[in-house]
C-alpha positions in Angstrom: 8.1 -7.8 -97.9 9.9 -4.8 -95.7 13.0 -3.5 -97.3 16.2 -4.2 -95.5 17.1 -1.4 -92.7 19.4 0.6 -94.4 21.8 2.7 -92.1 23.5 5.7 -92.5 27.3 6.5 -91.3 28.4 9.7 -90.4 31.8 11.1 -89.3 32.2 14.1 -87.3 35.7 16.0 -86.1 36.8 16.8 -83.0 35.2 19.4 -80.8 32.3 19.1 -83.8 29.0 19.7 -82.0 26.8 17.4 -83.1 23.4 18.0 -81.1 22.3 21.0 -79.8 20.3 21.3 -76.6 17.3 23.1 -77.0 17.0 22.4 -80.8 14.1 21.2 -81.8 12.4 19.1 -84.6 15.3 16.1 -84.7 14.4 13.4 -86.7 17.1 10.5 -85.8 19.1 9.5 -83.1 23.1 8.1 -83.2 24.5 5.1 -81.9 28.3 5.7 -81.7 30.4 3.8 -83.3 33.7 4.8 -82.9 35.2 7.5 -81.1 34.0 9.6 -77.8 30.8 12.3 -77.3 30.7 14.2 -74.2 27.2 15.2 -73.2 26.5 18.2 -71.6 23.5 20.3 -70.1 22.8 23.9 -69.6 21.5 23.2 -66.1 23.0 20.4 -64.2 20.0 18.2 -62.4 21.5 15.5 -60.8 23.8 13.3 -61.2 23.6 10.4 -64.4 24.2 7.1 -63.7 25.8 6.9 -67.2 28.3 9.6 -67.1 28.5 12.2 -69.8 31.2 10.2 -72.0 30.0 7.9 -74.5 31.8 4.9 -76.2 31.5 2.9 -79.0 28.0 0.9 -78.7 26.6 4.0 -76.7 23.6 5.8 -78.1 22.3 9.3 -77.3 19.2 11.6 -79.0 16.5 8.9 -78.6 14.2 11.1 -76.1 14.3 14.0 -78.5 13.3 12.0 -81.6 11.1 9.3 -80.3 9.4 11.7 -78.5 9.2 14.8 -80.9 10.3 17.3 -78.5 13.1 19.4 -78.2 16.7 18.1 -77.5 17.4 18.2 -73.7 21.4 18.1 -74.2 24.2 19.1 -76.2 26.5 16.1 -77.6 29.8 17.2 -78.9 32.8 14.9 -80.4 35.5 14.2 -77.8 38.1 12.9 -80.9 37.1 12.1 -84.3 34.1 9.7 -84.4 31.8 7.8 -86.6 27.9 7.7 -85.7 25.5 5.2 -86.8 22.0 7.5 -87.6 19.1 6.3 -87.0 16.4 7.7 -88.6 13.0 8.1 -86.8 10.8 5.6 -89.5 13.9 3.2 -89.1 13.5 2.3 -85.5 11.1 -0.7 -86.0 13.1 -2.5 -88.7 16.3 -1.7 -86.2 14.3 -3.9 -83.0 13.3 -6.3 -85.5 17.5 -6.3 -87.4 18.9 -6.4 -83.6 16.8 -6.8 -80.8 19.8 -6.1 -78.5 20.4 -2.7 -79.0 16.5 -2.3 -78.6 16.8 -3.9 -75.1 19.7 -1.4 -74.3 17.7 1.2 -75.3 14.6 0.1 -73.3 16.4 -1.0 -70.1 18.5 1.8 -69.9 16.0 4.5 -70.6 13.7 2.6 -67.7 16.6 3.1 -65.2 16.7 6.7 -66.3 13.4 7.1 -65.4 13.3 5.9 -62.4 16.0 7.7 -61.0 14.9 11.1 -62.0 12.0 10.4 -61.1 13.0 9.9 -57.6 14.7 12.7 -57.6 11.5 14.9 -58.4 9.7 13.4 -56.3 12.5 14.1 -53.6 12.2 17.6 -54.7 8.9 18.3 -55.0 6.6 16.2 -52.7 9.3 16.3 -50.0 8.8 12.9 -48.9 11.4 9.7 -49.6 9.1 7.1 -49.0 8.6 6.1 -52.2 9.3 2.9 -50.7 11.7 0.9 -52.8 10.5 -2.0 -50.6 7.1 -4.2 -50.0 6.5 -3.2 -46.8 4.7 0.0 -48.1 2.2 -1.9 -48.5 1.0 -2.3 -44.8 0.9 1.8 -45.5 -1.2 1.8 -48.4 -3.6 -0.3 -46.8 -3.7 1.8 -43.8 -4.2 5.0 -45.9 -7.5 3.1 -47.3 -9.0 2.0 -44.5 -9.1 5.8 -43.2 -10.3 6.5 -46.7 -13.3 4.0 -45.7 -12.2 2.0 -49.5 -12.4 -1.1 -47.6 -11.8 -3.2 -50.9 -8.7 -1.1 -52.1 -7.4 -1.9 -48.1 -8.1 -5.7 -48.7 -5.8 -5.8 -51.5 -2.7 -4.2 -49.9 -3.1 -6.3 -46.7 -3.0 -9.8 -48.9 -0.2 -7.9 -51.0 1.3 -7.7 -48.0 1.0 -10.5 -46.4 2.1 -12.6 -49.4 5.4 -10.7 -49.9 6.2 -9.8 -46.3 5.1 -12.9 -44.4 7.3 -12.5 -41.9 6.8 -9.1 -41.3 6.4 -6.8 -38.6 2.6 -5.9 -39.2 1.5 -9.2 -40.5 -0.7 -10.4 -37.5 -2.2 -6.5 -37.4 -2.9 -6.7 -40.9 -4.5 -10.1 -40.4 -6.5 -8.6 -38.1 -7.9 -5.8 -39.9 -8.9 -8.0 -42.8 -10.9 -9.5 -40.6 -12.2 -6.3 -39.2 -12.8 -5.1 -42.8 -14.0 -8.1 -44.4 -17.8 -7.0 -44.0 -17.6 -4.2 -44.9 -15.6 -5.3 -48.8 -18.5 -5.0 -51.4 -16.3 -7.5 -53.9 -13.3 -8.9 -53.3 -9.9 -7.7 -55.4 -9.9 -9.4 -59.1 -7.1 -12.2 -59.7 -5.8 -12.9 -63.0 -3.7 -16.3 -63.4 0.1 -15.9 -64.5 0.3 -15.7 -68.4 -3.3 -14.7 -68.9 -2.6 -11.9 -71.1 -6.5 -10.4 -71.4 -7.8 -8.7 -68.3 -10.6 -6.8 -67.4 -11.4 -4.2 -64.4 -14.4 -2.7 -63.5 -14.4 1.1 -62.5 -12.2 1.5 -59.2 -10.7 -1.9 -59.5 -7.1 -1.9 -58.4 -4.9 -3.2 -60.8 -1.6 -3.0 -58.4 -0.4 -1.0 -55.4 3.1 0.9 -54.9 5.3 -1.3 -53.0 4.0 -4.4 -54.8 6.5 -6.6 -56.6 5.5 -6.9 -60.4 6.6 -8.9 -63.0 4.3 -7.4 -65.9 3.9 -4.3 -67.9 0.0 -3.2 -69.1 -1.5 -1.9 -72.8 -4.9 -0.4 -72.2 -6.8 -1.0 -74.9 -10.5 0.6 -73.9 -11.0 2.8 -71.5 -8.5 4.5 -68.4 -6.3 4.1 -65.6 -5.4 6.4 -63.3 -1.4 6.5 -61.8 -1.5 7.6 -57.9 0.9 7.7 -55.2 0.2 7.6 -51.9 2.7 10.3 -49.6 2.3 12.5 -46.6 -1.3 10.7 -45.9 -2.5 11.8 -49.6 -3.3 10.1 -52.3 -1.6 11.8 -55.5 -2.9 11.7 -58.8 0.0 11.3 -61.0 -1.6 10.6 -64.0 -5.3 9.3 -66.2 -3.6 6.9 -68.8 -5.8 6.3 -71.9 -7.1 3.8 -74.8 -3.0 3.0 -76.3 -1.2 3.6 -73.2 1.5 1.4 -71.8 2.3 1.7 -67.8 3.7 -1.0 -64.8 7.1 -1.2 -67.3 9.7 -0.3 -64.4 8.7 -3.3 -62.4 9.0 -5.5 -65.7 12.2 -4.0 -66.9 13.8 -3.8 -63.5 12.2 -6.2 -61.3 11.8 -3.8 -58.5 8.4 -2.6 -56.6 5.7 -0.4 -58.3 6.9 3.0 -57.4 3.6 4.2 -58.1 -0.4 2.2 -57.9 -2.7 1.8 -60.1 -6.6 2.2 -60.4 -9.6 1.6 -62.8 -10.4 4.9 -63.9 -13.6 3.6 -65.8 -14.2 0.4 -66.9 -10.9 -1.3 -69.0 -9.2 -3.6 -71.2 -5.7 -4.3 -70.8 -3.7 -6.6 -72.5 -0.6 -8.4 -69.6 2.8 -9.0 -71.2 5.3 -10.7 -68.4 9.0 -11.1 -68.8 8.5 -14.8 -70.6 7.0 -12.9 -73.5 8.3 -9.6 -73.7 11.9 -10.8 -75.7 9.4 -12.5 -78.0 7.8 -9.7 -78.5 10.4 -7.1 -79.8 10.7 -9.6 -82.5 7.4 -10.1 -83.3 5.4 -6.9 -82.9 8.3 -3.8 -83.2 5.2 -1.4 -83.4 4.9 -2.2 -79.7 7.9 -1.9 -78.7 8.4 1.2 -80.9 5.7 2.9 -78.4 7.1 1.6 -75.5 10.1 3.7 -76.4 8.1 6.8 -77.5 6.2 6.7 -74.2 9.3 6.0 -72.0 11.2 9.3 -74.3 8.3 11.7 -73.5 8.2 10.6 -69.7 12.0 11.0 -69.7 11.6 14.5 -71.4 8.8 16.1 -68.9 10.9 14.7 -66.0 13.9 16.4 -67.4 12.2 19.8 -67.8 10.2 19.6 -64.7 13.3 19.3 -62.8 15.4 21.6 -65.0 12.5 24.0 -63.7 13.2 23.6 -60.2 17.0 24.9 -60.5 15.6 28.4 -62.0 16.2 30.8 -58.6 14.1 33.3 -59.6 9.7 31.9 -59.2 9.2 34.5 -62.1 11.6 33.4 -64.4 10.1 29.3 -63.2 6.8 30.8 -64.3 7.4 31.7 -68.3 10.1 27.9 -68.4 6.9 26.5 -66.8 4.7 27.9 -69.6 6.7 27.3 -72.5 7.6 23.8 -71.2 3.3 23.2 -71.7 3.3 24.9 -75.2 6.2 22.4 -76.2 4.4 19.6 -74.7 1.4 20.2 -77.2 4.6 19.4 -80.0 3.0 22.4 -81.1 5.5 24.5 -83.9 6.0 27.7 -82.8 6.9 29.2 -86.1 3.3 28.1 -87.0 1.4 29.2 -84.0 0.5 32.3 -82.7 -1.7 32.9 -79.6 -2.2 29.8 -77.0 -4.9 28.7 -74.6 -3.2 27.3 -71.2 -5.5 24.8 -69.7 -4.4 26.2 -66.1 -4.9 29.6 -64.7 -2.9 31.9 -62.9 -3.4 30.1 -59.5 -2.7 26.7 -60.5 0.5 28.3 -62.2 1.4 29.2 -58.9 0.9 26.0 -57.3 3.1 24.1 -59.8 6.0 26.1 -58.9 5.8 25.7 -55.3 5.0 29.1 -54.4 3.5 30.5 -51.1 0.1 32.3 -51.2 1.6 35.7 -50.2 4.8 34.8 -53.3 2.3 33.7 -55.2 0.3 36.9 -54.6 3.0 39.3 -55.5 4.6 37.3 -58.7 1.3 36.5 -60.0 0.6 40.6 -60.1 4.5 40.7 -61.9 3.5 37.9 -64.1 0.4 39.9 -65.6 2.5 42.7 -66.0 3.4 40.7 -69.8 2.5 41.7 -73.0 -0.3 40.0 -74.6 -0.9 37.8 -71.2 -4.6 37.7 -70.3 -7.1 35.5 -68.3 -9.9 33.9 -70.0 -12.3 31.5 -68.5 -10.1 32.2 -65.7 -7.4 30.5 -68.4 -4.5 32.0 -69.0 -4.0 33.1 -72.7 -1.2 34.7 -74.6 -1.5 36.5 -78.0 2.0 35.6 -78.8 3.9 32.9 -77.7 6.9 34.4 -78.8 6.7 36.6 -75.5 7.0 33.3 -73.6 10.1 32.4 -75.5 11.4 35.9 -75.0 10.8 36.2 -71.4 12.0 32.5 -70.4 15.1 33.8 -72.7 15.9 36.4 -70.4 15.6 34.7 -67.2 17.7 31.7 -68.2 20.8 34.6 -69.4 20.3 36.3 -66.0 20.6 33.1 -64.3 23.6 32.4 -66.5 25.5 35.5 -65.8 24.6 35.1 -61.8 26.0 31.9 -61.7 29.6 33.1 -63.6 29.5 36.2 -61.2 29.5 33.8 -58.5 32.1 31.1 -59.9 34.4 33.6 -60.8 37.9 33.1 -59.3 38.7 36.5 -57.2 42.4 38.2 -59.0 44.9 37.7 -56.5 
């Protein structure tokens, strides 16, 4: 028998800071309970669909400690306020004690997603048509059939035929099947509603972007691979492994996939649908407990991926770039001295957007740091330290550009 979830209260005065962006190592997260916290970031990204004031039944630390990482805002006490801490361990026995504040949590954290998400993508592929609509699908399929994967084609044109029947490229796309048809070596798998067990073969789509979904998937042997089709090109996002959840925005928010997904090898994945997903956050916790964990770190790389893109200077994008992969490892840097980067200097370049002639000339500056080497055509630095140090700098040059610039001229 479980003992019974034990919480802790915690009072803090006003203008008390009571997380720290950047911090790292936080082991609970606060649900406030009375009183407002104003959340703040160093860099503004975009704007939050929450606001930066929290009331009573608002939460705020959960990405940092369900993920691990490091926190990616500052909360500080707007009037005197009591917090409800959650500890870590305690967040199972808290979806089992109130399964309510778990679906808060979950819902709001997907909505989160999502929207920065979009924004990245916005930012970084250039291209808005991460349709929020089914009749992307008629574009998927036509993006296949130039591909020549005539089965992968089939499956958007039923998609979209069943969703959009009355659209605009229905007859086209009933035309093309027909086209097509000899040419589909086996037809796309269907699963019946409820049937919770499923298995693909290698290259089996499991759903495309732009496809309504009512179900979120646990992969239990083998991998998927996430990929987005934009700009004629088929993205990888993604190779989702043995434990992985993914397809949770379409459950949580009943909206199109904003991504597709493939059979990376053979796999086992295990359906849950909206009729047993409640259920569930009663009955297995541990599930739901990942769900959060996965949806924290996604929220966490998203935040720091475009926290990267608001650093002016490509050098200074280069070492925040860096560090961010080091912290992804949930590596501790007080225990850790040199670090292999799986990437090398031109892939570096890539990830910050540079041109081959930037790229050319800050890749010759980046070298230029202490202990920074290539290996194996891998970068590797002696001491991570350096990374901290040099990320350091760039971030206070950036800070003192930008209060230069918003500084009121003396009349």
């Amino acid at each position: 028998m479980t003992a019974p979830l034990q919480l802790t209260f915690v009072n803090f005065a006003k203008d008390s800071y009571i997380i720290v962006e950047g911090k790292r190592n936080a082991d609970r997260f606060f649900i406030v309970r009375s009183g407002k916290v104003k959340l703040s970031k160093e860099v503004q990204i975009v704007a939050e669909e929450q606001g930066d004031i929290l009331n009573p039944g608002d939460f705020f630390g959960v990405v940092s400690t369900m993920s691990g990482h490091s926190h990616i805002e500052t909360a500080q006490a707007l009037t005197d306020v009591t917090l409800i801490s959650v500890l870590k361990d305690q967040f199972s026995q808290l979806i089992q004690s109130n399964a309510p504040v778990a679906m808060k949590i979950i819902m709001q954290f997907s909505k989160r997603m999502r929207y920065l998400d979009e924004a990245l993508t916005r930012l970084t592929l250039k291209d808005t048509a991460a349709e929020e609509n089914s009749s992307h699908l008629f574009n998927v399929a036509e993006y296949y059939v130039k591909k020549n994967q005539f089965s992968h084609a089939l499956y958007a044109y039923l998609k979209y035929v069943k969703f959009c029947p009355n659209g605009e490229n229905v007859t086209a796309s009933k035309e093309r099947m027909k086209k097509i048809a000899p040419y589909v070596k086996k037809p796309p798998k269907e699963f019946k509603s409820g049937e919770m067990s499923r298995t693909y073969s290698k290259d089996d789509i499991i759903f495309c972007e732009g496809e309504p979904g009512d179900e979120l998937f646990i992969i239990q042997k083998g991998s998927v691979k996430i990929v987005k089709i934009t700009e004629n090109n088929e993205i990888l996002l993604a190779v989702l492994k043995s434990g992985d959840i993914f397809g949770e925005m379409a459950l949580l928010e009943s909206k199109p996939r904003a991504a597709g997904a493939v059979a990376f090898e053979e796999c086992h994945l295990m359906a849950v649908n909206r009729d047993n997903f409640q259920q569930m956050i009663k009955t297995q916790p541990q599930l739901i407990a990942r769900l959060t964990t996965l949806l924290s770190e996604r929220i966490w790389l998203l935040y720091k991926q475009l926290a990267n893109t608001k650093i002016d200077d490509p050098l200074g994008r280069m070492f925040d770039l860096m560090q961010t992969h080091i912290e992804k490892k949930k590596l501790d840097f007080n225990e850790i001295t040199s670090f292999s980067f799986d990437f090398g200097v031109k892939e570096l370049v890539t990830m910050v957007g540079l041109s081959a002639s930037d790229g050319l000339t800050y890749s010759r500056k980046l070298m230029e740091t202490p202990g920074l080497q290539i290996i194996n055509d891998k970068l590797y630095i002696k001491d991570v330290n350096e990374i901290l140090r040099q990320n350091a700098y760039f971030r206070k040059m950036q800070q003192l550009e930008k209060s230069r610039n918003t500084k009121k001229p003396v009349l």
